[in-house]
N, C-alpha and C positions, 0 to 999 in steps of 0.2 A: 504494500500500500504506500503510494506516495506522500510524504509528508514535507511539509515545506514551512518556510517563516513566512508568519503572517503580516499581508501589511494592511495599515487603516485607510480609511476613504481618502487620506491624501496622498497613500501610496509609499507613505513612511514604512517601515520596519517597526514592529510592535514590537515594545520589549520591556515588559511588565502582564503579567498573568500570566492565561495560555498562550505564548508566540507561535507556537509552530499551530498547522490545520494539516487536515486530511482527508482524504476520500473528495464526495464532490467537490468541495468547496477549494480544496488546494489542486483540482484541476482547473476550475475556472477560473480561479488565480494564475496556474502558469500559462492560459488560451492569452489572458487581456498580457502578460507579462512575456510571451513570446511576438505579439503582436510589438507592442511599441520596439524592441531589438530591431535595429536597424542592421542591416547584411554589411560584416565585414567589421559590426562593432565590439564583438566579444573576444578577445586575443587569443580565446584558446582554442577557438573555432571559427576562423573569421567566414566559412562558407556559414554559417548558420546566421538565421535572421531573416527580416521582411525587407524585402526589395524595396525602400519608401524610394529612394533617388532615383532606383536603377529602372522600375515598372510602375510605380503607382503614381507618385507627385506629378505634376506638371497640366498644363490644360490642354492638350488633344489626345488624352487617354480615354482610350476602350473601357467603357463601367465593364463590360461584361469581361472582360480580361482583368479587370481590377477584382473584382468578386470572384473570379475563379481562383487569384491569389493567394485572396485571404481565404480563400476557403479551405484550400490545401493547407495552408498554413495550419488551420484549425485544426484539419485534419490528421495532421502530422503529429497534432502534440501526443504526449504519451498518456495511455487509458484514455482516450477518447476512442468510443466505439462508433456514433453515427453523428451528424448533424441534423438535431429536430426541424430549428427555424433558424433561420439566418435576415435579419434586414442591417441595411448600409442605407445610411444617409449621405452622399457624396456631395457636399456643397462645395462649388467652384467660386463661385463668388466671394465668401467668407473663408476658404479655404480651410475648409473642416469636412474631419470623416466621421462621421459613428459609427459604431456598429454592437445590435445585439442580437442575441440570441439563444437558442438552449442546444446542449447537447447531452448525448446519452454516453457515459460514462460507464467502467466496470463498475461503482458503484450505484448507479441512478442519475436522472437526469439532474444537469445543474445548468444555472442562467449564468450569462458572462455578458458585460458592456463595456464599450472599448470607446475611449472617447480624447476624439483626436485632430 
């Protein structure tokens, strides 16, 4: 079972009570937490991460090639069994992405929101 340090709604590091989570919840922590990784920023993995420079950002992008990115993305992560729902808010004008939705985990479904 995956267990991970939890962090609070500003994305801090909790570190007082119970810090670490598990089962759903420290999957859809690592979905929103592999999401924001940008490709080439981890030093011990630089293939790993979301293409924001290389595929996503910029204004004559494919939604539907954006959403297949991240979807893989999700997909990818570990103990993620299915994608339930997926919605993306892609605003070009404000240059803001959302995105949420549930997926189905080894242990049960959990919701994740990516807000970007």
């Amino acid at each position: 079972m995956t267990m991970v340090r939890g962090l609070d709604k500003n994305g801090d590091i909790i570190t007082r009570g119970n810090v670490f989570i598990h089962g759903r919840d420290a999957v859809a922590q690592t979905i929103v937490t592999r999401l924001k990784l940008f490709l080439g920023e981890y030093h011990l993995d630089i293939r790993d991460g979301t293409p924001w420079f290389q595929s996503i950002l910029g204004k004559n992008n494919n939604i539907n090639a954006v959403e297949a990115i991240l979807r893989r993305r999700i997909r990818q992560t570990k103990e993620v069994v299915a994608i339930i729902s997926f919605n993306m808010d892609y605003n070009l004008d404000s240059r803001s992405l959302n995105i949420s939705g549930s997926v189905l985990t080894e242990y049960g479904e959990a919701e994740f929101i990516y807000n970007g």
